[in-house]
KENUNU-682262 format. One record per residue (C-alpha): residue number from 0; x, z, y. Coordinates in steps of 0.1 Angstrom, whole numbers, plus 5000, padded with zeros to 4 digits. Layout:
BEGIN
<nr = NUM	x = X	z = Z	y = Y>
...
***
This chain:
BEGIN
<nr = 0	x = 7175	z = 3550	y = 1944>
<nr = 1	x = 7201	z = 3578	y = 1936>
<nr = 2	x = 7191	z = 3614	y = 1952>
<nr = 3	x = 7222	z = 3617	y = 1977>
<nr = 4	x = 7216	z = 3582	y = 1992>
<nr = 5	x = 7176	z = 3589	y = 1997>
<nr = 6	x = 7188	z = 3623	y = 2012>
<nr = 7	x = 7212	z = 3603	y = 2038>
<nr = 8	x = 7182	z = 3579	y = 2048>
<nr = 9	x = 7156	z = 3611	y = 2055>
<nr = 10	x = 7186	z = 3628	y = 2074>
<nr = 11	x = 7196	z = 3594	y = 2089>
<nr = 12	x = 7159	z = 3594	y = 2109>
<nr = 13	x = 7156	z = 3630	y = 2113>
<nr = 14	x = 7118	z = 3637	y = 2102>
<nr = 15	x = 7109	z = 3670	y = 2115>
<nr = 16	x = 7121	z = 3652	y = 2156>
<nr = 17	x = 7099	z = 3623	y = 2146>
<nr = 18	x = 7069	z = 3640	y = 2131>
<nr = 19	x = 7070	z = 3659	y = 2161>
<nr = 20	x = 7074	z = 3626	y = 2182>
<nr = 21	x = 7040	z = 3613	y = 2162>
<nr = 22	x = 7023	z = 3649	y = 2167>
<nr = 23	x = 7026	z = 3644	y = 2205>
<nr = 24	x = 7010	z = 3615	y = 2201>
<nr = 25	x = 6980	z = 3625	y = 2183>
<nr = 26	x = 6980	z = 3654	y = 2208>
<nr = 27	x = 6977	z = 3629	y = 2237>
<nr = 28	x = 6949	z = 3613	y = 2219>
<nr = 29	x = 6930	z = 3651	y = 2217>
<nr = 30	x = 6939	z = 3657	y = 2253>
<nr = 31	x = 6921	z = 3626	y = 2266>
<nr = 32	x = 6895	z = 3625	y = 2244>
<nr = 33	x = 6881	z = 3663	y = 2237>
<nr = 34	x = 6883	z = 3658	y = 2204>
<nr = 35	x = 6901	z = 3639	y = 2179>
<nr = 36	x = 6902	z = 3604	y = 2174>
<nr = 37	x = 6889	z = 3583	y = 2148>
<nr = 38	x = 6914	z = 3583	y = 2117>
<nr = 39	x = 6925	z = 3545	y = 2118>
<nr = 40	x = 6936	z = 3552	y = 2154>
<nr = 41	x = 6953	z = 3587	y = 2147>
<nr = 42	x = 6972	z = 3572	y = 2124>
<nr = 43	x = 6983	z = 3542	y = 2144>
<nr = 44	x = 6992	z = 3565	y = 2169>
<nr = 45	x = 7010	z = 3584	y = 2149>
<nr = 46	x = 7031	z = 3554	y = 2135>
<nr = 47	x = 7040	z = 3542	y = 2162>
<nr = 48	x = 7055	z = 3572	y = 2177>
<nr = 49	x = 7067	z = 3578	y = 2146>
<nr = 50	x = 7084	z = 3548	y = 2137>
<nr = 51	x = 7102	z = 3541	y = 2177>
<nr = 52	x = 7114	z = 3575	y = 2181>
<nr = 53	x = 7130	z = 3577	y = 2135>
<nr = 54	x = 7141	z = 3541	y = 2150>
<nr = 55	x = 7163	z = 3555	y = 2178>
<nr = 56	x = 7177	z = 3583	y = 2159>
<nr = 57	x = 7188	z = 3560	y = 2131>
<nr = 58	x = 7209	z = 3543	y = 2162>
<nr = 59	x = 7218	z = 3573	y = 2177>
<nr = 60	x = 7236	z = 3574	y = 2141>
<nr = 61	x = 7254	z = 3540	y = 2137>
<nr = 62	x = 7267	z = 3542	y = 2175>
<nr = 63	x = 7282	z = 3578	y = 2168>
<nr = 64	x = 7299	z = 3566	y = 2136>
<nr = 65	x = 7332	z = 3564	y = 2151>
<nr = 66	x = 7327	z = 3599	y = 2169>
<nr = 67	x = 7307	z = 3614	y = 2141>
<nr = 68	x = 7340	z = 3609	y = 2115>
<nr = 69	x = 7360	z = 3631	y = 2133>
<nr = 70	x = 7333	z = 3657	y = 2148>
<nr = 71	x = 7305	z = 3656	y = 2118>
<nr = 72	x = 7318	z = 3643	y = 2089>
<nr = 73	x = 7293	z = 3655	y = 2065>
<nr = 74	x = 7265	z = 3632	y = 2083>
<nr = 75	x = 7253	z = 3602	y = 2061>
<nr = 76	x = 7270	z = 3575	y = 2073>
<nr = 77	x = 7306	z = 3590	y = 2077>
<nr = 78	x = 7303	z = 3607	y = 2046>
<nr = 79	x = 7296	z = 3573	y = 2027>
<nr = 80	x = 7260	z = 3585	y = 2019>
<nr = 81	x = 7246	z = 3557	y = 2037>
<nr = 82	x = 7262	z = 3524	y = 2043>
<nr = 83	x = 7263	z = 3510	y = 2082>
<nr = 84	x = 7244	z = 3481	y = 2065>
<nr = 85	x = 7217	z = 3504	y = 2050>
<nr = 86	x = 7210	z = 3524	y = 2090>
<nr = 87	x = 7203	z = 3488	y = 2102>
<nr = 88	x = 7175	z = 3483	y = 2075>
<nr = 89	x = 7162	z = 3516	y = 2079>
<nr = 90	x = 7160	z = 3509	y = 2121>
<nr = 91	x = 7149	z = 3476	y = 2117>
<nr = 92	x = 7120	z = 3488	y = 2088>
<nr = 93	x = 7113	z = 3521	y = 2112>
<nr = 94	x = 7108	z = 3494	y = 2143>
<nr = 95	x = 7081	z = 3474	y = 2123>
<nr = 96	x = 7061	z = 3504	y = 2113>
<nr = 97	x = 7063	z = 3514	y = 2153>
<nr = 98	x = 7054	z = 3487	y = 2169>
<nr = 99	x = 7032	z = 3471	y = 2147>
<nr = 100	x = 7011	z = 3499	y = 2147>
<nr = 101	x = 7012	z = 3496	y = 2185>
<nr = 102	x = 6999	z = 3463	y = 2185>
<nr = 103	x = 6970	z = 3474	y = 2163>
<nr = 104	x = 6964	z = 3495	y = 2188>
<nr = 105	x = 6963	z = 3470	y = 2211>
<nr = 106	x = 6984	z = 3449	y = 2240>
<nr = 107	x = 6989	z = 3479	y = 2266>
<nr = 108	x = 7000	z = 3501	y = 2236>
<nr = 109	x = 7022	z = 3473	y = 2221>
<nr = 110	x = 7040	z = 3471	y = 2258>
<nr = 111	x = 7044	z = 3506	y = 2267>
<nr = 112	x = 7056	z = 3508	y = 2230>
<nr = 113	x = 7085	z = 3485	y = 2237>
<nr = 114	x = 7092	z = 3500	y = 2262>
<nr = 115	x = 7097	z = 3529	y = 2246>
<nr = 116	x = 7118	z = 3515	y = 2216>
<nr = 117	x = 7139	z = 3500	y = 2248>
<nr = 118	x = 7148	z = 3534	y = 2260>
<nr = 119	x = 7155	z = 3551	y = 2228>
<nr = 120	x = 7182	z = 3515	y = 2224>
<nr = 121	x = 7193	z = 3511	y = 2255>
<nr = 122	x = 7203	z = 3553	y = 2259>
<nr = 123	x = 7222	z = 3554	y = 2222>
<nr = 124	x = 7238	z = 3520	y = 2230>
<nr = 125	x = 7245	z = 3527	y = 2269>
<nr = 126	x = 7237	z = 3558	y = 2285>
<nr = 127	x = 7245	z = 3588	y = 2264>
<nr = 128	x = 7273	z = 3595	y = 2282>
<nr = 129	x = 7261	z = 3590	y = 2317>
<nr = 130	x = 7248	z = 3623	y = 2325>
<nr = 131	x = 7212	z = 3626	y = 2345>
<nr = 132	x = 7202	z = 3587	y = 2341>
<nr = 133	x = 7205	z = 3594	y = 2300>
<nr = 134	x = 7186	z = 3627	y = 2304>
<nr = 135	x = 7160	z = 3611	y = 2323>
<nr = 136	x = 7157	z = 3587	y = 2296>
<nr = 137	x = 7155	z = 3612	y = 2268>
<nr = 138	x = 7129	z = 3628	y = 2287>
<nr = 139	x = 7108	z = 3596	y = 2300>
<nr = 140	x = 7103	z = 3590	y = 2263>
<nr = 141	x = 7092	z = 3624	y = 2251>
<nr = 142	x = 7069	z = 3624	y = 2282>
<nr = 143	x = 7054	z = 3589	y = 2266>
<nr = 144	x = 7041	z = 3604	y = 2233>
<nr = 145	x = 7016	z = 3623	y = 2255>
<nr = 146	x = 7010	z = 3592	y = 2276>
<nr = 147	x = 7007	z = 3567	y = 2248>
<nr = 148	x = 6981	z = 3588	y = 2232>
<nr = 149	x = 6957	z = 3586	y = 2260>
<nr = 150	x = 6964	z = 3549	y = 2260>
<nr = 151	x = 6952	z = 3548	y = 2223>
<nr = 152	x = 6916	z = 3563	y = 2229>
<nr = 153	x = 6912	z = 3536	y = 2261>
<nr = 154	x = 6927	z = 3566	y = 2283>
<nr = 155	x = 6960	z = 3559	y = 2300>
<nr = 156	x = 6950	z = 3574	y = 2333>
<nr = 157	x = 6935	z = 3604	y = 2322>
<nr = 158	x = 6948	z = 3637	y = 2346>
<nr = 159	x = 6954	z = 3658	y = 2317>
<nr = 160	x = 6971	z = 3636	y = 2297>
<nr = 161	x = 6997	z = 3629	y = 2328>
<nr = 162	x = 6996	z = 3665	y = 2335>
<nr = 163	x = 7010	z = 3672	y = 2302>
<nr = 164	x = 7030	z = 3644	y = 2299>
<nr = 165	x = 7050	z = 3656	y = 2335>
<nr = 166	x = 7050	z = 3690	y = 2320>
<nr = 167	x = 7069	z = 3674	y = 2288>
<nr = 168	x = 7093	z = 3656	y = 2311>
<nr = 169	x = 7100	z = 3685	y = 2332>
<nr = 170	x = 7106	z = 3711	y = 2300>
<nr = 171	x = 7129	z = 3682	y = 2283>
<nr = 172	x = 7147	z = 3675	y = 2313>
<nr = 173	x = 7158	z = 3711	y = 2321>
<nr = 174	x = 7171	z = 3714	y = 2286>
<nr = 175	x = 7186	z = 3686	y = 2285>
<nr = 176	x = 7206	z = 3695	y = 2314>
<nr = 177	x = 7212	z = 3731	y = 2303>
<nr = 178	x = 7224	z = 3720	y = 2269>
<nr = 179	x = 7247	z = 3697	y = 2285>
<nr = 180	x = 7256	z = 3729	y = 2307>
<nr = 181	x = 7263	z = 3750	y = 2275>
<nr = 182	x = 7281	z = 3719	y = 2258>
<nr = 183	x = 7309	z = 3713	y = 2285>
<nr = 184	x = 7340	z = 3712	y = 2261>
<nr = 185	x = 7324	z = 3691	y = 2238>
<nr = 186	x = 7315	z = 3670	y = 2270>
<nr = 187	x = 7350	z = 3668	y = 2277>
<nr = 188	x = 7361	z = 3650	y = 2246>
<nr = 189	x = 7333	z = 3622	y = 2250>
<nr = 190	x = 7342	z = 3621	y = 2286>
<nr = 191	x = 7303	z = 3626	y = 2294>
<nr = 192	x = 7295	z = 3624	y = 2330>
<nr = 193	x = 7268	z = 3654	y = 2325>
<nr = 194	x = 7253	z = 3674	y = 2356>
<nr = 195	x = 7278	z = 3706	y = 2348>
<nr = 196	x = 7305	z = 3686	y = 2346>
<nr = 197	x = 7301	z = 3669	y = 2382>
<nr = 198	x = 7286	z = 3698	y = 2402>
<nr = 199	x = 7291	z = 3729	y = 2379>
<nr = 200	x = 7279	z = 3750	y = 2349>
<nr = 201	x = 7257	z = 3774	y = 2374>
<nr = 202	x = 7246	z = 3741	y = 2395>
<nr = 203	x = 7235	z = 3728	y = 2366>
<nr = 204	x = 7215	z = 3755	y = 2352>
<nr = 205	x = 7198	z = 3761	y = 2386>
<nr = 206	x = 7187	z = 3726	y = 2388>
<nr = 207	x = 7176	z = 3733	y = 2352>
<nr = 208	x = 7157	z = 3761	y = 2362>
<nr = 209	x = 7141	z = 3744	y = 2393>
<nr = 210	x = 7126	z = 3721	y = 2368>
<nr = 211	x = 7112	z = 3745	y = 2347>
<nr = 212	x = 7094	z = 3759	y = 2380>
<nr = 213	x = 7077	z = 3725	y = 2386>
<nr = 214	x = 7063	z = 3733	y = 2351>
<nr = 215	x = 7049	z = 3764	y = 2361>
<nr = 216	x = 7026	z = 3746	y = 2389>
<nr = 217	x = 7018	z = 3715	y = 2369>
<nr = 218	x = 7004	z = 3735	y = 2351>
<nr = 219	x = 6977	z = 3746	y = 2378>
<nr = 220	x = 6966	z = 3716	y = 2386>
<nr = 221	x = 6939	z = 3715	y = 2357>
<nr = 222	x = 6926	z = 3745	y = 2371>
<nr = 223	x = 6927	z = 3734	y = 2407>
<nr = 224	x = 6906	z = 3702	y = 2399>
<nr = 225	x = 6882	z = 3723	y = 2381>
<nr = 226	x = 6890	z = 3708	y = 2346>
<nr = 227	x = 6898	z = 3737	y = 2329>
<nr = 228	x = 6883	z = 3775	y = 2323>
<nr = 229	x = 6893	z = 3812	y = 2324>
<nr = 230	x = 6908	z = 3806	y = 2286>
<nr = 231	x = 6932	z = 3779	y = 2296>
<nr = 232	x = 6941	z = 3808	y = 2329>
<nr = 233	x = 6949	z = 3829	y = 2305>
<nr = 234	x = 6971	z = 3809	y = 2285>
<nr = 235	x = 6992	z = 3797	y = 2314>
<nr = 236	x = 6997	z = 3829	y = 2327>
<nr = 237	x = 7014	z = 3842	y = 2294>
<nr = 238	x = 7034	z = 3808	y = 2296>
<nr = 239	x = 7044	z = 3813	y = 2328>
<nr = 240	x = 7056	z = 3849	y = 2320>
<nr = 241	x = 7077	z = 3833	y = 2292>
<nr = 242	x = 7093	z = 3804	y = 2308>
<nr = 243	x = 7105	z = 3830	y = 2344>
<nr = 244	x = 7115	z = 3855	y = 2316>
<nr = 245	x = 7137	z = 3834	y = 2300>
<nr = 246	x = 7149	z = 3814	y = 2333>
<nr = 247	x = 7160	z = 3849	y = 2348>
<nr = 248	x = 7181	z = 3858	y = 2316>
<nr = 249	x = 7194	z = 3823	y = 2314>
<nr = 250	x = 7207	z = 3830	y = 2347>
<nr = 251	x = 7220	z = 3864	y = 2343>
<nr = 252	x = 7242	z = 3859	y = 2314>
<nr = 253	x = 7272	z = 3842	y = 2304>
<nr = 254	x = 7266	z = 3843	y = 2265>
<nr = 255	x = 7263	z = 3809	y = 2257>
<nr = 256	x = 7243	z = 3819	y = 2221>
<nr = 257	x = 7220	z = 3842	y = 2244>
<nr = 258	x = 7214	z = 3808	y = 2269>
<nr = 259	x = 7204	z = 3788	y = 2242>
<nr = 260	x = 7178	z = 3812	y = 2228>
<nr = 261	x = 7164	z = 3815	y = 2263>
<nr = 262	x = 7167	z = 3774	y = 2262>
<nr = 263	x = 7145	z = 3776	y = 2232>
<nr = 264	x = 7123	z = 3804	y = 2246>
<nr = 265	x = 7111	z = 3782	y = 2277>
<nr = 266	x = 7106	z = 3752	y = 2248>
<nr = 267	x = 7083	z = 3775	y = 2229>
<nr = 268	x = 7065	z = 3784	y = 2260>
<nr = 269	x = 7054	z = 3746	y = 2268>
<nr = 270	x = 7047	z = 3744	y = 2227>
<nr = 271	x = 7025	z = 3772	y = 2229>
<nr = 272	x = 6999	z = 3755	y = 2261>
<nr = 273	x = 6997	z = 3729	y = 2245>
<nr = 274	x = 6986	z = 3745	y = 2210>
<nr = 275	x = 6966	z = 3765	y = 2232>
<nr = 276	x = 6950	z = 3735	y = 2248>
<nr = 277	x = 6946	z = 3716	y = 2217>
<nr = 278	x = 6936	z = 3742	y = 2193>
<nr = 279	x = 6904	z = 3750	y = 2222>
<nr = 280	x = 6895	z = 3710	y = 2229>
<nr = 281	x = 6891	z = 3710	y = 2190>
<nr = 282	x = 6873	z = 3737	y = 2185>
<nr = 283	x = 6851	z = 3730	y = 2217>
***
């Protein structure tokens, strides 16, 4: 396989969003567990995330073709790197690899991982352009990696797990929203019904905001039930300081290159508990 059309296929199904997809997964697993899993069910975990969430991208890809020729040009399949033909294979090969590995895994994994490829189709064919319903499925299925893991070590009910998993949503969803806020013109040439669009840029990024606060006492409720220590206090408490840090100048400024970098900031924030979390359960 020539260089440039193996290059097309990796950028096709994004790998760092994936990996980080599979990650999640195995971080779902650590979360329920207290440790991590067994290696024949870290990887299958890992897989499946893996392979549903490269799958979706891939679509995400071939439904933008038409859109992508005039806005990105230099993506794979616009730019002839990759045929239309070829994304199908890699979806459909990406697909396999997911849900097979779910159905190692076992039925409840299998279902909740169709599901899951369901959303990623169903948003890139459908609802990309319908404002809040597509964020909430964007964020439902970044949510799931932390779900499906505890569903992988016997776990799906586990507090923690949905804990994080809400804390997930909520993070996603406010960016979601506020990148929609920050991407208005571009909005207005896909005709997207975003939040800013039908209520406002500031509306938007309030609601976006109000998310991110949900975050901050989710994240409580570990200690509240007793199931975590002073270390994990800690932790959330420097958290906390970083997501109303950057919510405030998110608010206060009108620099759209200074809103994204607070947009990231709160990201980091939720990165950083659950490294935290994960770094302590493993070492426990």
């Amino acid at each position: 396989m020539e260089k440039k059309k193996l290059n097309g296929l990796i950028r096709l199904f994004r790998p760092d969003l994936s990996l980080a997809a599979g990650l999640c997964t195995v971080g779902g697993q650590i979360i329920a567990a207290g440790r991590l899993a067994p290696l024949p069910v870290t990887l299958l975990g890992f897989l499946c995330a893996f392979g549903c969430s490269g799958s979706a991208l891939v679509v995400n890809d071939y439904f933008d073709y038409d859109v992508d020729c005039i806005n990105a040009p230099d993506r794979p399949l616009p730019s002839g790197a990759v045929t239309r033909k070829e994304a199908w294979v890699l979806a459909v090969l990406l697909s396999v690899i997911g849900l097979a590995s779910a159905a190692l895994l076992g039925p409840l994994c299998f279902f909740f991982g169709a599901i899951f490829w369901i959303i990623g189709f169903l948003y890139n064919w459908r609802f990309k352009e319908s404002g809040l319903p597509g964020n909430l499925m964007v964020s439902s299925s970044v949510a799931f990696t932390f779900v499906l893991g505890g569903m992988s070590v016997g776990q799906p009910w586990n507090v923690l797990v949905w804990v994080f998993a809400m804390m997930a949503f909520f993070i996603d969803l406010g960016e979601e929203i506020t990148g929609d806020a920050l991407d208005m013109d571009g909005d207005l040439k896909r005709d997207a019904r975003s939040v800013a669009r039908a209520k406002g840029k500031q509306f938007a990024l309030r609601l976006a905001v109000a998310f991110w606060g949900l975050v901050i006492l989710l994240g409580w409720i570990p200690v509240l039930t007793g199931l975590m220590g002073i270390g994990y206090q800690i932790t959330m408490l420097a958290v906390d300081a970083l997501i109303l840090y950057f919510s405030i100048r998110l608010m206060r400024t009108d620099d759209v290159s200074t809103q994204r970098w607070c947009m990231k900031g709160v990201y980091m924030g939720m990165t950083l508990i659950v490294l935290a979390f994960l770094i302590g359960q493993i070492a426990r």
